[in-house]
VEXLUMPA-20475 format. One line per 5 residues: number of its first residue (from 1); their letters; for each residue x, y, z of C-alpha. Coordinates in Angstrom, 2 decimals, always signed. Example, Ala and Ser with C-alpha at 12.3 -4.5 7.8 and 13.67 -1.06 7.14 Angstrom:
BEGIN
1) as) +12.30 -4.50 +7.80 ~ +13.67 -1.06 +7.14
//
This chain:
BEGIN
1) xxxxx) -34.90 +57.51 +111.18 ~ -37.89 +59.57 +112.18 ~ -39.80 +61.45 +110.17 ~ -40.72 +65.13 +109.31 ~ -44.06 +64.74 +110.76
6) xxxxx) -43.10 +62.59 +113.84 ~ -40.65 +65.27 +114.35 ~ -42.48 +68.51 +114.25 ~ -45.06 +66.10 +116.58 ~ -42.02 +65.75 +119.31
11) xxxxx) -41.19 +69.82 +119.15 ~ -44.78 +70.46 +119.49 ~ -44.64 +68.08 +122.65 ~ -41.54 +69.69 +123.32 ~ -43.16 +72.92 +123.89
16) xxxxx) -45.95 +71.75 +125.46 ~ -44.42 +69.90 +128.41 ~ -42.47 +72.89 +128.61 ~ -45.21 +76.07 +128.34 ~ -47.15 +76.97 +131.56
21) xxxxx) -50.47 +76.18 +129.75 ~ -51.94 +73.05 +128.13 ~ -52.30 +75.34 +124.94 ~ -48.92 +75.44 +122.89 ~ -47.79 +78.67 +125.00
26) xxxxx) -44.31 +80.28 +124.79 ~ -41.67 +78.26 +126.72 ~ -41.05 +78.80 +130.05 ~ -37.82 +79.75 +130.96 ~ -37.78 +78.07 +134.39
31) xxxxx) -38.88 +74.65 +132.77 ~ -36.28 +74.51 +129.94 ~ -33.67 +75.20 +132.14 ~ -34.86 +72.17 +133.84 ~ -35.81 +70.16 +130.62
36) xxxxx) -33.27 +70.13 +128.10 ~ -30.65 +67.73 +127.50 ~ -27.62 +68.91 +129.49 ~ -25.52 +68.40 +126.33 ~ -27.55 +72.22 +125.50
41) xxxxx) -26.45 +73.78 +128.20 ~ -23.54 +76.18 +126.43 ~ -26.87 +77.33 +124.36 ~ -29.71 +77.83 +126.54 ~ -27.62 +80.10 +128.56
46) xxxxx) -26.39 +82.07 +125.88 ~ -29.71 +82.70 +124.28 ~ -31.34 +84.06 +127.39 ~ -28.07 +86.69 +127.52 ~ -28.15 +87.44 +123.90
51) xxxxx) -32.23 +88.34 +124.82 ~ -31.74 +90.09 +127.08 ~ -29.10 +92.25 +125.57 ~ -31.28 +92.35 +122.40 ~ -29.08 +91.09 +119.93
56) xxxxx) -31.24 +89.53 +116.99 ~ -28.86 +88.46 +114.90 ~ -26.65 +86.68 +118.08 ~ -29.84 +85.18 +119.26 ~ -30.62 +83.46 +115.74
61) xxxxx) -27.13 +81.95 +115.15 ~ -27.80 +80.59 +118.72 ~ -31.16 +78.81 +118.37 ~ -29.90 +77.44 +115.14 ~ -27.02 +75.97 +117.23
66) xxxxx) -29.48 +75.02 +119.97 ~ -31.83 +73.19 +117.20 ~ -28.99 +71.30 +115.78 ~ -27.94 +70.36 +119.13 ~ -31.57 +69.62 +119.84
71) xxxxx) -32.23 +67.75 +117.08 ~ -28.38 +65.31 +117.32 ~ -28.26 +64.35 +121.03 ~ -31.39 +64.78 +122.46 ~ -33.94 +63.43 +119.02
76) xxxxx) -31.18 +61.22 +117.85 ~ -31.53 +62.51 +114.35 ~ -27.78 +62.91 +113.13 ~ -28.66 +62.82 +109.43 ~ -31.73 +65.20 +109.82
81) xxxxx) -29.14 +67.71 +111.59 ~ -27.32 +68.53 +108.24 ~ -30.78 +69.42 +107.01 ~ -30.57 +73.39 +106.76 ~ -34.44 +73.84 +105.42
86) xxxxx) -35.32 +71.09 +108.78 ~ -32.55 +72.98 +111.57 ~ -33.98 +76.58 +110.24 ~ -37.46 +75.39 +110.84 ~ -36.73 +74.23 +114.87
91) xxxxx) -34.45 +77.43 +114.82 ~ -37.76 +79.43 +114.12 ~ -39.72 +77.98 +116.38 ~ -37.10 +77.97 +119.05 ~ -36.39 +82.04 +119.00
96) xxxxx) -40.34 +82.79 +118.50 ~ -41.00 +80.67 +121.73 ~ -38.15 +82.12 +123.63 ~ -39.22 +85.98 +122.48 ~ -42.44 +85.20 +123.30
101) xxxxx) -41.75 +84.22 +126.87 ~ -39.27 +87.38 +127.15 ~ -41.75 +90.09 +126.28 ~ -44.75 +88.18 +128.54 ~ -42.60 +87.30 +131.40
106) xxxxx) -41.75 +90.28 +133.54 ~ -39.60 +88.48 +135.84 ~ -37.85 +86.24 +132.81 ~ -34.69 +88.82 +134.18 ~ -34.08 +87.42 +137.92
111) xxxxx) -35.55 +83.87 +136.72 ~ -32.15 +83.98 +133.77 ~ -29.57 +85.46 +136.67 ~ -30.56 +82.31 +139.07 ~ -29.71 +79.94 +135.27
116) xxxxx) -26.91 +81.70 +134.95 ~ -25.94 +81.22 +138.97 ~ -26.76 +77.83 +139.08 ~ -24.55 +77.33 +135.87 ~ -21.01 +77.86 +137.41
121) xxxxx) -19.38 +75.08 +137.84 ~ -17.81 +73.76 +141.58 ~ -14.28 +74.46 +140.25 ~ -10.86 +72.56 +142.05 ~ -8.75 +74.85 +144.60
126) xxxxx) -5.89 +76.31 +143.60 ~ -2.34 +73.95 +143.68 ~ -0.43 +73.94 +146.60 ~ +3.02 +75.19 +146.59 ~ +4.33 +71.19 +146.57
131) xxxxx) +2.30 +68.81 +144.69 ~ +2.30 +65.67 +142.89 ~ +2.49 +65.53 +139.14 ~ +2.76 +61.99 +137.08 ~ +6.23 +61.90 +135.60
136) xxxxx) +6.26 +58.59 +133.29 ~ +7.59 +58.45 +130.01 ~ +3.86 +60.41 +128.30 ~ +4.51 +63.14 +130.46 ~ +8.13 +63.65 +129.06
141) xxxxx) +7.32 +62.98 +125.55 ~ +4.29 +65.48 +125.93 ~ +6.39 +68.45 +127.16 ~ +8.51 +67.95 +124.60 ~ +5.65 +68.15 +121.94
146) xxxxx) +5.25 +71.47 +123.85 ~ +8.45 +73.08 +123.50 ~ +10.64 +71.35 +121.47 ~ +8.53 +72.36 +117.84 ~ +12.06 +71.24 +116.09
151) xxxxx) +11.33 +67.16 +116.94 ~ +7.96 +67.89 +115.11 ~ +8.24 +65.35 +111.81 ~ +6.40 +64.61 +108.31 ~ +5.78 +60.46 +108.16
156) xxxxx) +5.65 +58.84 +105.14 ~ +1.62 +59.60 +104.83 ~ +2.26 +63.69 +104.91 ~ +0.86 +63.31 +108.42 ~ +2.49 +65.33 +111.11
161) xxxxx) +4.16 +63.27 +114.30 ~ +6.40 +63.49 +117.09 ~ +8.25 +60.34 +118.07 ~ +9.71 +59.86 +122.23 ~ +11.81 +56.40 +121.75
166) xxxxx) +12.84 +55.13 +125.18 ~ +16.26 +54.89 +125.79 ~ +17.10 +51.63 +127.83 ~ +14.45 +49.91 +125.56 ~ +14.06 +50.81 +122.04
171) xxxxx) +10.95 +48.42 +121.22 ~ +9.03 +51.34 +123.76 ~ +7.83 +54.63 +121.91 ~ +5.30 +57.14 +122.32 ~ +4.35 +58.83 +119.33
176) xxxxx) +1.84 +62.18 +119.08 ~ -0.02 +63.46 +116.38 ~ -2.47 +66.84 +116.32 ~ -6.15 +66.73 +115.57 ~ -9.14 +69.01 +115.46
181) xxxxx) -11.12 +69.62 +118.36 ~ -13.73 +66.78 +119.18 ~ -11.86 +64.69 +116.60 ~ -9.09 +62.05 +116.84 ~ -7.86 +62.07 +112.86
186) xxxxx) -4.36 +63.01 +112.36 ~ -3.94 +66.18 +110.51 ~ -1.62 +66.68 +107.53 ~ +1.51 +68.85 +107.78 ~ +0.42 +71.81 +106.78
191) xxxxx) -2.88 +71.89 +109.01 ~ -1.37 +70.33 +112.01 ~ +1.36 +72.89 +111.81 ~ -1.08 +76.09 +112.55 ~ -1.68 +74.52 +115.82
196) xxxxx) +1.60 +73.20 +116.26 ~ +3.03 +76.93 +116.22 ~ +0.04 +77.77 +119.01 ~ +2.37 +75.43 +121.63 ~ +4.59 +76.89 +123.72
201) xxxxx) +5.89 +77.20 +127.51 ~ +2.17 +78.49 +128.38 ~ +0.74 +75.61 +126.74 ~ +3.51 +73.27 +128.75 ~ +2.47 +75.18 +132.12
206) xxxxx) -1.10 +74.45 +131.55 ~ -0.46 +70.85 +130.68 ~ +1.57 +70.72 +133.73 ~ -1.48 +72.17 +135.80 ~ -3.99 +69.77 +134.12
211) xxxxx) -1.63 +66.97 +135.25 ~ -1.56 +68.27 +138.77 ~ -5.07 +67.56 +139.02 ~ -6.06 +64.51 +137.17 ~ -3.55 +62.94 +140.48
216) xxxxx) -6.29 +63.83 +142.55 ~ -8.76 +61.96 +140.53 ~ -9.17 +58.29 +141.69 ~ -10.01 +57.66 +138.18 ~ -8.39 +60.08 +136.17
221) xxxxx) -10.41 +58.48 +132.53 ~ -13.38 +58.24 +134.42 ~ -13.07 +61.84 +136.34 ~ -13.97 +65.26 +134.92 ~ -12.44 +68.64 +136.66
226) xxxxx) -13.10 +72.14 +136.25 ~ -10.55 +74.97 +136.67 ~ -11.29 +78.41 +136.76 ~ -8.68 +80.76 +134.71 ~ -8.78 +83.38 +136.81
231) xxxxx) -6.84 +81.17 +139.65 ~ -4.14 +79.92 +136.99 ~ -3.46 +83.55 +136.18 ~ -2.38 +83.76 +139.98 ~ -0.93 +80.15 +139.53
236) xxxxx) +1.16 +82.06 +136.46 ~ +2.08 +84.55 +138.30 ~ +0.39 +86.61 +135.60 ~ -1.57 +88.80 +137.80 ~ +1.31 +90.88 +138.59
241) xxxxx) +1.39 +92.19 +135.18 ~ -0.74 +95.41 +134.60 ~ -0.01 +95.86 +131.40 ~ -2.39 +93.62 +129.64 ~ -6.66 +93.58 +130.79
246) xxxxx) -7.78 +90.78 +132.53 ~ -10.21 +89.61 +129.94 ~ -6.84 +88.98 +127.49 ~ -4.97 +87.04 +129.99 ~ -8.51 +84.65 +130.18
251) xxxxx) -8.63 +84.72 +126.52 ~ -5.18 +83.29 +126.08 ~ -5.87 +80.67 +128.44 ~ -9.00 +79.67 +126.96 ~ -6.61 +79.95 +123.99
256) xxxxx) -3.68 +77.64 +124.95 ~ -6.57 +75.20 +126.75 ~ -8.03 +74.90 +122.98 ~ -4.71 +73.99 +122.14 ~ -4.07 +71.08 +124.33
261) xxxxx) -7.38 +69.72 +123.52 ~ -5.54 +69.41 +119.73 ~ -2.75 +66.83 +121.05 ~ -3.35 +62.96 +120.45 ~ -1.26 +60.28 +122.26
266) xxxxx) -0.55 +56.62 +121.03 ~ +2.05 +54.53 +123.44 ~ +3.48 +51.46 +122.73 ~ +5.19 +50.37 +126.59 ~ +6.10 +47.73 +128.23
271) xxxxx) +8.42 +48.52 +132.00 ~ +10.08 +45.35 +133.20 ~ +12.81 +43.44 +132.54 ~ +11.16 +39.71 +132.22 ~ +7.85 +38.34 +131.45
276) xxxxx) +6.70 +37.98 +135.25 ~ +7.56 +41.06 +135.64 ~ +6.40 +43.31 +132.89 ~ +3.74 +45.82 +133.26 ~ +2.12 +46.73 +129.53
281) xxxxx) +1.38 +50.20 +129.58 ~ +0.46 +50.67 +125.74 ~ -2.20 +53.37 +125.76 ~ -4.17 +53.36 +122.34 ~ -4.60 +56.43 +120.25
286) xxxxx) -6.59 +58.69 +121.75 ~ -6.50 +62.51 +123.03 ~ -3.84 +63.55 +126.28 ~ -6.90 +66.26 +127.64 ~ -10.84 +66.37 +126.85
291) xxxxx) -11.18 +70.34 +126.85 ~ -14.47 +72.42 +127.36 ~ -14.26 +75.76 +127.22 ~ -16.90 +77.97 +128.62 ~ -16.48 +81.81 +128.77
296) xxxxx) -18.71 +84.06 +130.78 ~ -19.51 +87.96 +130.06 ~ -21.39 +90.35 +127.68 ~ -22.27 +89.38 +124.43 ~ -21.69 +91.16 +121.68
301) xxxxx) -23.66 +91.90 +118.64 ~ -22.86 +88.70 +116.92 ~ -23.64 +86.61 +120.05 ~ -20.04 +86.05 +120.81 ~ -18.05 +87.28 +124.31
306) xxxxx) -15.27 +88.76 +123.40 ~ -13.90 +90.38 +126.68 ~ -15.22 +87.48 +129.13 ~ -15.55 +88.08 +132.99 ~ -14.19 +84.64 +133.53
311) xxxxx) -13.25 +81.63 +131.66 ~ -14.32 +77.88 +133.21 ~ -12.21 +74.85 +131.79 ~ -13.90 +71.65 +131.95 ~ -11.11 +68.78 +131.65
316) xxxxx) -11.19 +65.22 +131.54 ~ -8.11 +63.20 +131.20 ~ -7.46 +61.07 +128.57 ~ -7.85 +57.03 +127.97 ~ -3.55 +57.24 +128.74
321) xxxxx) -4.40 +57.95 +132.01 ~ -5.50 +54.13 +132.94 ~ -2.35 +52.70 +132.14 ~ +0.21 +55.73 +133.35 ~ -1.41 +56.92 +136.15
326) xxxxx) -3.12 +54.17 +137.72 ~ -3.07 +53.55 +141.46 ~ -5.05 +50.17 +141.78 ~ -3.68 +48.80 +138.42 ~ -0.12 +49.40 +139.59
331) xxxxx) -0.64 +47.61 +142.68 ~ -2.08 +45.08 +141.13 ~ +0.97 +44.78 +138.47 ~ -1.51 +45.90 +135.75 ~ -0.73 +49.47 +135.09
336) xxxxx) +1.62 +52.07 +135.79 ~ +1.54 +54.98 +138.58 ~ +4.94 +57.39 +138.33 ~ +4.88 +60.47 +139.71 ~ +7.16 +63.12 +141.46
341) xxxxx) +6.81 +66.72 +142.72 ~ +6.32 +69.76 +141.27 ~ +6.97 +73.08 +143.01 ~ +4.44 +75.69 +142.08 ~ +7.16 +78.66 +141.90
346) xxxxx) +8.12 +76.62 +137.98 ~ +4.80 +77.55 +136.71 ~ +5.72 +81.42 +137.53 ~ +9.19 +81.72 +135.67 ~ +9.03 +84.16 +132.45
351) xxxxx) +10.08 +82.41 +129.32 ~ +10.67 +85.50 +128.09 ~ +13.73 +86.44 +129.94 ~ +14.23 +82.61 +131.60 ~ +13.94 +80.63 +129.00
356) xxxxx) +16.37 +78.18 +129.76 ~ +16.04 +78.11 +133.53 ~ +11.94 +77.37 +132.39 ~ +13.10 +74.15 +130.30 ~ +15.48 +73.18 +132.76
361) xxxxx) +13.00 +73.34 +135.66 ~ +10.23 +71.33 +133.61 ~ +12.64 +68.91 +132.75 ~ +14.40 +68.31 +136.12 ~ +11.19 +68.27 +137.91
366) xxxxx) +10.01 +64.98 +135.76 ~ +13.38 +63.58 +135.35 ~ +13.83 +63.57 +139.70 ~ +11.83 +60.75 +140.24 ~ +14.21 +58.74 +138.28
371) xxxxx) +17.83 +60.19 +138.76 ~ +18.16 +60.50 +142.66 ~ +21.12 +61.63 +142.82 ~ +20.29 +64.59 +140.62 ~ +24.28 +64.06 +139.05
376) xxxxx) +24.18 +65.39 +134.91 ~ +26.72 +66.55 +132.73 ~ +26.42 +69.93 +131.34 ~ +26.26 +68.62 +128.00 ~ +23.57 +66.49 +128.94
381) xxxxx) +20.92 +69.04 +130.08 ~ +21.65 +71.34 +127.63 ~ +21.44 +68.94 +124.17 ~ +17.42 +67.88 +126.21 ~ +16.76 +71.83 +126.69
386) xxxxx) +17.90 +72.65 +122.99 ~ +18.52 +71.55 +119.22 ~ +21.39 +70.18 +119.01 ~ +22.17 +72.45 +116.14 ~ +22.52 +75.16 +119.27
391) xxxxx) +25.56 +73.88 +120.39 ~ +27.09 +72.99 +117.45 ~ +27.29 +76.35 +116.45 ~ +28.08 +77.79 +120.25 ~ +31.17 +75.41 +119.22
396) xxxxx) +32.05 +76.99 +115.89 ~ +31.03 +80.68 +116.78 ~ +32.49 +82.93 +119.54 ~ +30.02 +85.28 +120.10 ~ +27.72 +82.41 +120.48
401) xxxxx) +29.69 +80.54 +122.94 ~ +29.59 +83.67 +124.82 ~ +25.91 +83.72 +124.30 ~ +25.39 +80.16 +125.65 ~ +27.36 +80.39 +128.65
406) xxxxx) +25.51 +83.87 +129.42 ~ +22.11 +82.10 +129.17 ~ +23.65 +78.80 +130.96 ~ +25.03 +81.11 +134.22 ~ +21.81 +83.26 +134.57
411) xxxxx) +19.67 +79.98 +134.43 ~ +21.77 +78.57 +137.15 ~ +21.49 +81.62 +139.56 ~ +17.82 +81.99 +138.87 ~ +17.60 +78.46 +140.08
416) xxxxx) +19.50 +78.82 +142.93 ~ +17.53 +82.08 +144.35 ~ +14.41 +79.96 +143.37 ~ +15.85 +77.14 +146.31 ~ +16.85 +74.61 +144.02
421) xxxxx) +19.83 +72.64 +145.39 ~ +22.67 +73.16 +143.13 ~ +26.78 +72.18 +143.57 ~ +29.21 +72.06 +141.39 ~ +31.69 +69.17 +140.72
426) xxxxx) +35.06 +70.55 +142.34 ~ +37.26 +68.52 +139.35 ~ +35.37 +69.28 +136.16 ~ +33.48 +72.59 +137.15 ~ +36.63 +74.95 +137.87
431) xxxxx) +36.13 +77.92 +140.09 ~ +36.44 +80.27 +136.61 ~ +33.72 +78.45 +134.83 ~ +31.11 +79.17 +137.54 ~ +27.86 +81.34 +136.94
436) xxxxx) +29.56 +84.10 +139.69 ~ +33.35 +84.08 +138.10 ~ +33.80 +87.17 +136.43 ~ +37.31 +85.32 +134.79 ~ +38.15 +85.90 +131.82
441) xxxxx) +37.98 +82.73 +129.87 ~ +40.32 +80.78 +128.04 ~ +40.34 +79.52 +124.71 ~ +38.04 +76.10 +124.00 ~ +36.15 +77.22 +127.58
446) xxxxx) +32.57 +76.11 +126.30 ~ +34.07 +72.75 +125.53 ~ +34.90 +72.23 +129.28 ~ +31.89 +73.40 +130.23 ~ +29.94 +70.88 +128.59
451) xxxxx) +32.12 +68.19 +130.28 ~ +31.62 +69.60 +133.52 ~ +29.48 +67.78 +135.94 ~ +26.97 +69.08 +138.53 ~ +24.28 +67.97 +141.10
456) xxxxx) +21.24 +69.83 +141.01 ~ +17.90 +68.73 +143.02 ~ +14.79 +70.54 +143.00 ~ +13.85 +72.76 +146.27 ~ +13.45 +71.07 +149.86
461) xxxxx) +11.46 +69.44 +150.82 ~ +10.89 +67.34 +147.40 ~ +13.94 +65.02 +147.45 ~ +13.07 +64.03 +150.63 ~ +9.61 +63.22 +149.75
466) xxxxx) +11.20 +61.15 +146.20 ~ +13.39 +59.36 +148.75 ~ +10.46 +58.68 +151.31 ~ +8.60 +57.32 +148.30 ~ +11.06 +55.19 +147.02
471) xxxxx) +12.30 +53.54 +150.38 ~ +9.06 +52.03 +151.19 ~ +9.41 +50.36 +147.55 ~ +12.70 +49.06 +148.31 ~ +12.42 +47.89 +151.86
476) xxxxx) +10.02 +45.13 +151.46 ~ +12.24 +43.66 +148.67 ~ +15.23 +43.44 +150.87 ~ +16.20 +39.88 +152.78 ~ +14.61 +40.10 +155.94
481) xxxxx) +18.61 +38.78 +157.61 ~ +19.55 +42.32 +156.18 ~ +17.40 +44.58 +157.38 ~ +17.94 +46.40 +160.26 ~ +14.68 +47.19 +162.39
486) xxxxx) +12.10 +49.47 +160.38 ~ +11.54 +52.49 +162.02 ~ +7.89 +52.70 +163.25 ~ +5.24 +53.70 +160.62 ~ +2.81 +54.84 +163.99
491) xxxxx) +2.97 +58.39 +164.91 ~ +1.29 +59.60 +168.09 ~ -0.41 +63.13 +167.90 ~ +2.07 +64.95 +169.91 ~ +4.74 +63.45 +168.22
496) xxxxx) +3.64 +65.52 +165.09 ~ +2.44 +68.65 +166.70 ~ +5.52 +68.87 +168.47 ~ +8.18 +68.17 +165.44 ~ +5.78 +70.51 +163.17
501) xxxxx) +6.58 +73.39 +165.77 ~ +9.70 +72.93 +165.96 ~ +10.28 +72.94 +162.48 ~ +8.86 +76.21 +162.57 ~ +6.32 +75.11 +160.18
506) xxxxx) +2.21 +75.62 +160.83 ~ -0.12 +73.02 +159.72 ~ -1.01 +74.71 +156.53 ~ +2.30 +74.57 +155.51 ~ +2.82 +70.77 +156.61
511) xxxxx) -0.41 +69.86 +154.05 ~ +0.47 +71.98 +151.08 ~ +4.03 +69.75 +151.20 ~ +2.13 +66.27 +151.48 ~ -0.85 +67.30 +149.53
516) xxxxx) -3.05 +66.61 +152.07 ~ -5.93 +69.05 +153.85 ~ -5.54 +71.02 +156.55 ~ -8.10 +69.67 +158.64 ~ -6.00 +65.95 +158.22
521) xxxxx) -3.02 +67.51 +159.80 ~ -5.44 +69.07 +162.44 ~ -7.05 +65.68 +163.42 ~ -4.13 +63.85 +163.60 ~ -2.42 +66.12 +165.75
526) xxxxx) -5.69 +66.08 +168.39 ~ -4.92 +62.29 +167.66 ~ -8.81 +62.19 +165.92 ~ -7.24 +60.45 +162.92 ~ -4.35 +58.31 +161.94
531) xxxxx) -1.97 +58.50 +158.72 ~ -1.50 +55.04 +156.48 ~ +2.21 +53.83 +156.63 ~ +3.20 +55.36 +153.58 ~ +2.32 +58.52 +154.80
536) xxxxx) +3.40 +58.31 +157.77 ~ +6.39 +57.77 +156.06 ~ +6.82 +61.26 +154.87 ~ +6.04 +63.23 +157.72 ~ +8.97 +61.38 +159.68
541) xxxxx) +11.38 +62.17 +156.58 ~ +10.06 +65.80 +156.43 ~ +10.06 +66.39 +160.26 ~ +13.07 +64.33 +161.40 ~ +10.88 +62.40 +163.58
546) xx) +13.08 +60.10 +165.70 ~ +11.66 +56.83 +167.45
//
């Protein structure tokens, strides 16, 4: 522990090393920008707005924020940083070094806009309208923590839980509880339950985005993105709606972000069927997304933005990430690495009036990579969409029937207009049950409905990418006397260019559906570059490529 004097030694250092003068001279703003711990950052920049807009009482709640900081992370004083009469001191010393420099320096104004230029972060391009999204068993269990508030429990402790058992193997679970921000203890009930009622289909579209991103990290728990909110207003589809300011939309992103920084994963998994087999993918407790929130605009009097220009979102995926969406570790047998497709157009649909074509559409799109054939009972989708209590009384209640079926049909043709690949079974799914049948229906009709059975796929072209994927797994397995000679996995240049125009499709197009740049597709088809097999792969399946 250091003491008072050997502290108010290192500020007056502090100062010095940072002050254009060898006498103990305000700071200079160029020099603390360069200086102080990055962990200040948030701070520094916010006191040199709330100077310049003059706000005195904003500027002292930040230097006492900055001298806390200051005094934690970069002194390594933790216990000296609940001293108030120690933290007011450094907060002093702090704003009359900063004012200081503001009144001397005449060009403290274009030195704070490059800070504040400098400080925006490189942020990741939008999603393509394809892209790849982990679907293993955290990502189902976490949507459902989302938007199904109902599986939300009280354990024995008062703490509140969520438990996803798996359903070929009951020994794996995934169980989440809610925390405070920067904080892995498990709230109580009551507490938990605040943020709990903060989820939501915006919170599951964000989590959905997150996820989206963290597979282009090559090390999602070692990898940190930033997103900008402005692009997943687009992403939402939100910027069509004039209604509400922009600066609300950003501050109910930063909103739901805070929100998914609350969630806290613990997995107990183990895929396989025997011991040589088995692949342990038991992530401890820890928190599904790292969130940083930093807001940019005009301070108001309290040093606070409240209608921000834009909203950055730092994110770093959690410690689950190494054993569910690991690339190396699942070749190596080590880890897991699931994923299938999601098509951007799910992030756009309105809860509001699609509700059940939203929660059909987040559920199909994980659930693709494992049912191929996309074949479910009615019953089936509906009882992992709703309570269970829904249909019971849909059973017992006529007007709710009616209800059901209403919100059942429009779900259906909302799908189909959005391209997903939908056909009914001709034997259980009569022509008078159908989403277009204008019928009246007979008595005990919702009953048959549930029993019906229908195929439904997402939109081309992601079953044939699933299908792609999965027959390079299953090829090598097969006894060499059975296999019939693998196509090639070489394409030539003009082979591509030629099958891509024919298609109708231009390059662009061809990337967003692999996931892949622009320029890749460009150099390959100039024959500059060549594709791995797996690859390779795809853009046969996707462009009918013939040997």
């Amino acid at each position: 522990m250091i003491d008072s004097t050997n502290s108010k030694s290192n500020l007056t250092k502090f100062i010095l090393n940072l002050s254009n003068s060898e006498k103990s001279a305000p700071i200079n703003q160029i020099n603390i920008s360069a200086e102080i711990d990055t962990s200040l950052f948030v701070e520094r920049e916010q006191l040199i707005e709330a100077l310049r807009a003059g706000f005195l009482e904003g500027i002292k709640e930040l230097a006492r924020d900055t001298a806390i900081r200051l005094i934690k992370d970069t002194w390594g004083q933790p216990v000296r940083s609940g001293d108030e009469a120690y933290v007011e001191e450094i907060a002093a010393q702090i704003v009359e070094s900063f004012t200081a420099d503001l009144e001397q320096n005449t060009a403290l104004e274009s030195i704070a806009d490059n800070v504040l230029s400098s400080a925006i972060p490189v942020t990741e391009p939008q999603l393509h309208s394809i892209v790849p999204i982990p679907s293993s068993a955290v990502m189902f269990s976490s949507i459902e923590a989302y938007i199904r508030k109902d599986l939300w429990q009280k354990n024995e402790n008062g703490i509140a839980y969520l438990h996803h058992r798996a359903k070929g193997n009951p020994k794996n679970y995934i169980e989440h509880y809610i925390s405070s921000p920067g904080d892995i203890t498990m709230l109580p009930w009551d507490e938990a339950q605040q943020i709990i009622d903060k989820f939501g289909f915006t919170t599951a579209k964000l989590h959905l985005i997150f996820a989206a991103h963290a597979m282009k990290q090559e090390k999602p728990w070692e990898s940190k993105f930033n997103l900008k909110a402005s692009d997943i207003i687009q992403e939402f589809g939100w910027d069509k709606n004039h209604k509400k300011p922009k600066s609300e939309k950003l501050l109910e992103i930063a909103t739901t972000a805070f929100a998914l920084d609350c969630l806290i994963v613990k997995a107990v998994w183990v895929e396989g069927r025997n011991k040589k087999g088995q692949i342990i993918g038991s992530a401890p407790v820890g928190r599904m997304w790292n969130v940083q929130i930093k807001p940019i605009g005009q301070f108001n009097f309290e040093g606070k933005i409240d209608n921000p220009d834009e909203v950055y979102i730092t994110i770093q995926p959690g410690l689950w990430t190494q054993d569910f969406l690991n690339r190396a570790g699942a070749k190596s047998r080590e880890a897991l690495y699931q994923f299938g497709y999601l098509a951007q157009q799910v992030l756009k649909i309105d809860p509001y009036h699609d509700e059940l074509a939203l929660r059909l559409a987040i559920y199909l799109t994980l659930d693709s990579r494992v049912r191929l054939d996309g074949k479910y009972k009615v019953r089936e989708l509906l009882e992992i969409t709703f309570p269970k209590s829904v249909i019971d009384n849909a059973r017992l209640d006529r007007r709710k029937a009616y209800d059901l079926k209403q919100r059942w049909d429009n779900a259906m043709k909302l799908l189909l207009k959005l391209g997903w690949q939908i056909a009914f079974d001709s034997e259980t799914y009569p022509e008078g049950l159908r989403p277009e049948s204008k019928d009246k229906k007979p008595k005990g009709y919702l009953d048959n409905l549930l029993d019906a059975k229908l195929t439904i796929k997402p939109p081309t072209p992601i079953p044939e990418l699933i299908a792609s994927k999965v027959k390079l797994k299953v090829e090598p397995l097969q006894s060499k006397a059975k296999l019939k000679p693998a196509p090639s996995t070489t394409l030539t240049s003009s082979q591509v260019r030629e099958a891509r125009k024919a298609k109708g499709w231009t390059q662009a197009k061809l990337a967003g559906v692999l996931g892949v740049s622009q320029n890749l597709i460009s150099l390959v088809e100039r024959g500059e570059r060549t594709v791995n097999p797996e690859l390779a792969a795809q853009i046969r399946n996707l462009l009918d490529i013939q040997d």
